[in-house]
TIBA-788045 format. One record per residue: x, z, y of N, C-alpha, C, O in turn. Coordinates in steps of 0.05 Angstrom, whole numbers, plus 5000, padded with zeros to 4 digits. Atoms other than C-alpha are relative to their C-alpha. Layout:
BEGIN
XZYXZYXZYXZY/...
REM end
This chain:
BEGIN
497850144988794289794877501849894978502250004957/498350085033799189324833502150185006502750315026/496249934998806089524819500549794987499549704967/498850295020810988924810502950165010503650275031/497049865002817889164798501749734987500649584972/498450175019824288684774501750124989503350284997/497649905018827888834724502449784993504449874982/497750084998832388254725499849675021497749625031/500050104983833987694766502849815006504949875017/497350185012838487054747499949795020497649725027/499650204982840786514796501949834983503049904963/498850255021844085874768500149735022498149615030/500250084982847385444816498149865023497649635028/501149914981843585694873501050055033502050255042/497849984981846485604934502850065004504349875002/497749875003852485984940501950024976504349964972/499449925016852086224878499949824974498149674967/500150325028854485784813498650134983497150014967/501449835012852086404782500050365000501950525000/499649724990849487064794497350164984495050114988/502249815013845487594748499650215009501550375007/500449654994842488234776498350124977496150014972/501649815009839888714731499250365007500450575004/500949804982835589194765498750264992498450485003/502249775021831389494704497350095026496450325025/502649914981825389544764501950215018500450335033/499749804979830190014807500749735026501249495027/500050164982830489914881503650035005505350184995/497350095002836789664903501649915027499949855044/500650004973840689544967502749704994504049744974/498650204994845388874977501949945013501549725024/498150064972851688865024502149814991503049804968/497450164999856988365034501049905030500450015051/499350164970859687945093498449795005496649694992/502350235001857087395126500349834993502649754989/499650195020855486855092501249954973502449754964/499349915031856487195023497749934981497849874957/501850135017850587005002497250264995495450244978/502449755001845787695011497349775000495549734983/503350104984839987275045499049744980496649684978/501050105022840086754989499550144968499050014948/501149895033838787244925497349925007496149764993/502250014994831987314976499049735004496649695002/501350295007830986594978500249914974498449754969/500450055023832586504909496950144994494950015001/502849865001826486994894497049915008495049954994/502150104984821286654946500149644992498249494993/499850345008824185914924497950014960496149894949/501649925024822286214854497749964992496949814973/502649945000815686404865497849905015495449945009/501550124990813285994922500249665016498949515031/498950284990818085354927500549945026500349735037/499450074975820085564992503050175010503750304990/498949834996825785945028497850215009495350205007/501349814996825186655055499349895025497650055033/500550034977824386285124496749885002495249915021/502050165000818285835096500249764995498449614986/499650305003821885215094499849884968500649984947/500350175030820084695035502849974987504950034997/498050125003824584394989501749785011504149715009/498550264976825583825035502050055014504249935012/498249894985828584255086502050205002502950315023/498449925005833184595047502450004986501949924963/498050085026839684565010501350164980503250324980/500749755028838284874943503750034982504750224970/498150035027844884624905502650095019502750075043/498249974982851984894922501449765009501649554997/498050214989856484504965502550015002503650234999/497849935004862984324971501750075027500450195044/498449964971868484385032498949685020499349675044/500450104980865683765058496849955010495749765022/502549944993858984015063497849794979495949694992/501250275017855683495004499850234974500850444969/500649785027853183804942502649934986503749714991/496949995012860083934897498649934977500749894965/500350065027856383744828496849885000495050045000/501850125005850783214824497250024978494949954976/500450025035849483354754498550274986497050294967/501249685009848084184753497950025003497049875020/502649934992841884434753499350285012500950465008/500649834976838984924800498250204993496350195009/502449745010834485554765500750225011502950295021/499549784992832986154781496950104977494749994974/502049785019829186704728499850215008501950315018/499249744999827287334735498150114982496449934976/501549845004823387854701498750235009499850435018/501249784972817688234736499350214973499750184949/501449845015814388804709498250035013498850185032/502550024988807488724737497450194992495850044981/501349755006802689414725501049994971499249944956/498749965031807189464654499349854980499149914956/500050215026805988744629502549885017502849835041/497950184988812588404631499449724995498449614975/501250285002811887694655503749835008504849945026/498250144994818587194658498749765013496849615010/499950274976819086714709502449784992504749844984/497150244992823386014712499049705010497449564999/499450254987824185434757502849945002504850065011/496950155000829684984747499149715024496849645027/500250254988830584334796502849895005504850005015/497750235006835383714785499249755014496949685018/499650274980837083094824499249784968499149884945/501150265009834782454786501249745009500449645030/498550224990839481844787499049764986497449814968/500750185023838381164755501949735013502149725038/499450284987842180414765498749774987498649684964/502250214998837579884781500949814989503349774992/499250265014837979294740501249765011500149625027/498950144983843478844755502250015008503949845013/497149904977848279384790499950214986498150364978/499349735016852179854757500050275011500450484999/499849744968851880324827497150164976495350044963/501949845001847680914802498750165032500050325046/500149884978843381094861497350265003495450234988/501549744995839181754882497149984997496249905019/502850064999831581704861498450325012496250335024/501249704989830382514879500550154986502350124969/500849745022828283184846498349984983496549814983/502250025017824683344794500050354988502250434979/500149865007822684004775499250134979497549964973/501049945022820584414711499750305000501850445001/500849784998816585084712499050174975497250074962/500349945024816285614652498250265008498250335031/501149704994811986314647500450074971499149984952/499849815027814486744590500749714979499449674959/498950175023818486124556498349765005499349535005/502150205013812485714551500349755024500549825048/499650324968813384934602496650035005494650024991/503250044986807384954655500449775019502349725033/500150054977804384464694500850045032500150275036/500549904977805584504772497750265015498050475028/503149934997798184694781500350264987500450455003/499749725013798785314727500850115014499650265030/497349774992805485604746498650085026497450305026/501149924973802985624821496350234994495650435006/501749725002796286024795499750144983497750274978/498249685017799986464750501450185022501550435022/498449844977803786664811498250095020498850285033/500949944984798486684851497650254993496150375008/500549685019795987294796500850105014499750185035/498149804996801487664806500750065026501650285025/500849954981801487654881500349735020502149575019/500950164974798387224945503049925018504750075027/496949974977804486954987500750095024502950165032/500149804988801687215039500350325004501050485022/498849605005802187945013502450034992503250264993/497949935007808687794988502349965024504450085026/497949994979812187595047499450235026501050305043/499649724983808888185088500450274991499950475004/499049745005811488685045503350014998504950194994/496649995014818288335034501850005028504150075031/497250134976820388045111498650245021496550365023/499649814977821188475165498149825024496749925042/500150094969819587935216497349764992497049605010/502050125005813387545184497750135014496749955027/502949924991807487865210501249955033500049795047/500150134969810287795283501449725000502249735023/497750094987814487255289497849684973497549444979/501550305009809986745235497449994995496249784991/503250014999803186955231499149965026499950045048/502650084973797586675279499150285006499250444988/500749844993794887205319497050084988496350324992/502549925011787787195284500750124973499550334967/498849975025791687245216500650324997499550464980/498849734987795187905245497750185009498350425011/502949904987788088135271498650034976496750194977/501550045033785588015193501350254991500450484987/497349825023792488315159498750395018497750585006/500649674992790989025208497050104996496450314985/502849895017782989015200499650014977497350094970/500050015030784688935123500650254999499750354978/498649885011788189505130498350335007498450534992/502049834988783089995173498549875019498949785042/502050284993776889615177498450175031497850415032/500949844980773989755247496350004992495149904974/503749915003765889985255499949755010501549645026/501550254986761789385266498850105024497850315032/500850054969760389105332497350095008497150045032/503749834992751989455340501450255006501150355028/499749725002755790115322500850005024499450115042/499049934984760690005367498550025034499350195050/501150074980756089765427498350195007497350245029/502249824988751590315415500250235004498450405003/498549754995756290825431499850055033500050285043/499449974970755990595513497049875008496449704992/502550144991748990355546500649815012498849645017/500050214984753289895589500049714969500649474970/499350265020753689395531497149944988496849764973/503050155010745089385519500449775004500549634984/500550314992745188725558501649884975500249784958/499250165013750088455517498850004966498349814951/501850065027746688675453497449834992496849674975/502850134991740188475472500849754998500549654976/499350345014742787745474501249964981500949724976/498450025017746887785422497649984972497249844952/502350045025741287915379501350134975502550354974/499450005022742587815303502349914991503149924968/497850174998748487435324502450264995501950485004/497649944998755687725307501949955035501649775051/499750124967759187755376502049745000501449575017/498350225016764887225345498249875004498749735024/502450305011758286735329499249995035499649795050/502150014970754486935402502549815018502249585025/497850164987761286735436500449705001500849565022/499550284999762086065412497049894999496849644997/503050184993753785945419500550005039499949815053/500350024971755086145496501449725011500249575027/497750064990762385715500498149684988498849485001/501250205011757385135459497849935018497549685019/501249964985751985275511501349865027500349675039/498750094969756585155574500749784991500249615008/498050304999760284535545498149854999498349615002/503150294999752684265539499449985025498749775034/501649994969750784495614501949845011501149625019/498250124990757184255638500449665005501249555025/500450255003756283555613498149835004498349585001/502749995001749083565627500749845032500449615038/500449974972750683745708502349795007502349765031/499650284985755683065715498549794999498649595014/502150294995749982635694497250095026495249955028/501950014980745582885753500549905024502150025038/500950134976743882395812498150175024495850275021/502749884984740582675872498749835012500049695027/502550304989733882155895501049955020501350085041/499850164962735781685945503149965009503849895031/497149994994743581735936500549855002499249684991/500250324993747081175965502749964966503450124949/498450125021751880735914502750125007503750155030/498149884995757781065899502849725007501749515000/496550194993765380565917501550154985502950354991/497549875024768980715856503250025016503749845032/497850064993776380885876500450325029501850525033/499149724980775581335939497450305001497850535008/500849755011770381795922498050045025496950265022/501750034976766081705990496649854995496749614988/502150185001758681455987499349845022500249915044/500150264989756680846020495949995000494449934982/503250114996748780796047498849834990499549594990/501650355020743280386003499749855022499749975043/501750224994741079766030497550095020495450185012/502749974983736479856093500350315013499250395033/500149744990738180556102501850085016504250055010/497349984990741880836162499949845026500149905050/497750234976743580176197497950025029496050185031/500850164971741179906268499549854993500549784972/500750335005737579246273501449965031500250005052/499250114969741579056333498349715012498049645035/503150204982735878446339497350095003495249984997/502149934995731578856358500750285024499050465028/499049814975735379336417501550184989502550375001/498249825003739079626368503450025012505050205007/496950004993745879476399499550085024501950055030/499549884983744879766461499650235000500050395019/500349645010742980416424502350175005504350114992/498649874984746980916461502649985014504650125012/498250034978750680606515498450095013496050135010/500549904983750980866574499749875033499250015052/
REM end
C-alpha cells in the first residue's frame, strides 16, 4: 500500500487566499473556520494542483481560480495563481507546482490591451514539465480516481456511475466467479448450460443481441396472400379479385331477401 503524506502546502493567490502556507510535516490535520473562510478551497487548491480541477470536478473553465474583488471581478489581473506542496510519497519526497496567469496583449493599431486567456506552467522537484509529463508524474503518485475516493466523502455516491461503484467494491472484495457461484444451487444448471464458456456479462448482451435480431427479423414478416396494406390507418384492404361479388353475374342480389 503507498503512503503519501504532506508535509507542506503553499497557496498563492488562490482564491480567497492572496496567500496561505500550511506546514504539516506529513501530520494529519483538521481545518475550521466560518463560512466562506476559505476551508473548502485549501481542498481545491490540492485537487486544482494535482488534477486541474476543483474538489467538485469542475475544469478550469468553470472556475474562478484568482481572488476577487467587492465587485465580484478578479481584484489583480497581473498576479499569478500557484499552488506547491510537498508530498512525501513511501519516503521519496516529491515537490509539486502549478502556477496559472491571464495573458493580455494590444492588437496592432489599439492601445486597448485585451484578454487572450491562461496559460499555465508545471514543475516536479524545481525542474519545468511539459503538460503531458506533469500529468504522468501525478498519475505515479496516485490515480484520481483513488484520490478523490479516499479524500471526498460524497464521490463514490453522488459521482461515480453505478458500474464504477460495482468495480471500486469488487476491487475491494473480489466476489467468487459466476460457475462457482451457480454451482452452489441446481436451479441455475439451465442457465449455465447456456451460458457455456460465456461470462454471464458476455451471455447477456449475446441474448439482448439475439432478440434485437429476432425482433427486427419478426416486422419484416408478410403472411401469403395478405391484402395491400393503406398506409395511414393501419387496416388492410383485400387484393385484387379477392372477396368481392361480380354483381354481373347475380352477385347483387346475393342476400336479399
Amino acid at each position: 500500500m503507498k503512503s503519501i503524506r504532506i508535509n507542506r502546502l503553499c497557496l498563492e493567490n488562490f482564491k480567497c487566499h492572496r496567500l496561505l502556507e500550511l506546514d504539516l510535516r506529513g501530520r494529519s490535520a483538521s481545518v475550521y473556520g466560518d463560512n466562506a473562510a476559505g476551508k473548502t478551497s485549501i481542498y481545491d487548491a490540492l485537487t486544482w494542483l494535482l488534477f486541474g480541477k476543483d474538489s467538485k470536478g469542475n475544469g478550469e473553465k468553470n472556475i474562478d481560480l484568482k481572488p476577487l474583488g467587492p465587485d465580484g471581478q478578479v481584484a489583480d489581473h497581473q498576479a499569478i495563481t500557484a499552488v506547491e506542496a510537498e508530498l512525501d510519497v513511501d519516503g521519496q519526497i516529491t515537490t509539486l507546482r502549478r502556477t496559472l496567469r491571464e495573458v493580455w496583449s494590444a492588437k496592432r493599431g489599439s492601445g486597448q490591451e485585451t484578454f487572450d486567456g491562461n496559460t499555465s506552467e508545471y514543475f516536479v522537484d524545481g525542474v519545468p514539465q511539459k503538460k503531458y509529463g506533469y500529468d504522468a508524474k501525478i498519475r505515479e503518485i496516485v490515480p484520481e480516481d483513488v484520490f478523490r475516493l479516499l479524500t471526498s466523502v460524497s464521490y463514490f455516491a453522488r459521482d461515480m456511475g453505478w458500474q464504477d461503484r460495482r468495480a471500486a467494491l469488487f476491487g475491494i472484495a473480489a466476489p467468487a466467479p459466476d460457475t462457482e457461484i451457480m454451482a452452489t444451487d441446481a436451479r441455475f444448471a439451465p442457465l449455465a448450460a447456456a451460458a457455456g464458456s460465456l461470462p454471464l456479462a458476455d451471455y447477456k448482451r449475446k441474448l439482448q443481441a439475439d432478440r434485437k435480431k429476432f425482433m427486427g427479423a419478426k416486422t419484416d414478416i408478410r403472411a401469403p396472400g395478405a391484402g395491400r396494406a393503406v398506409p395511414g390507418d393501419g387496416l388492410q384492404r383485400p387484393a385484387d379479385g379477392v372477396g368481392r361479388g361480380d354483381r354481373s353475374k347475380g352477385g347483387a342480389g346475393a342476400g336479399a331477401g
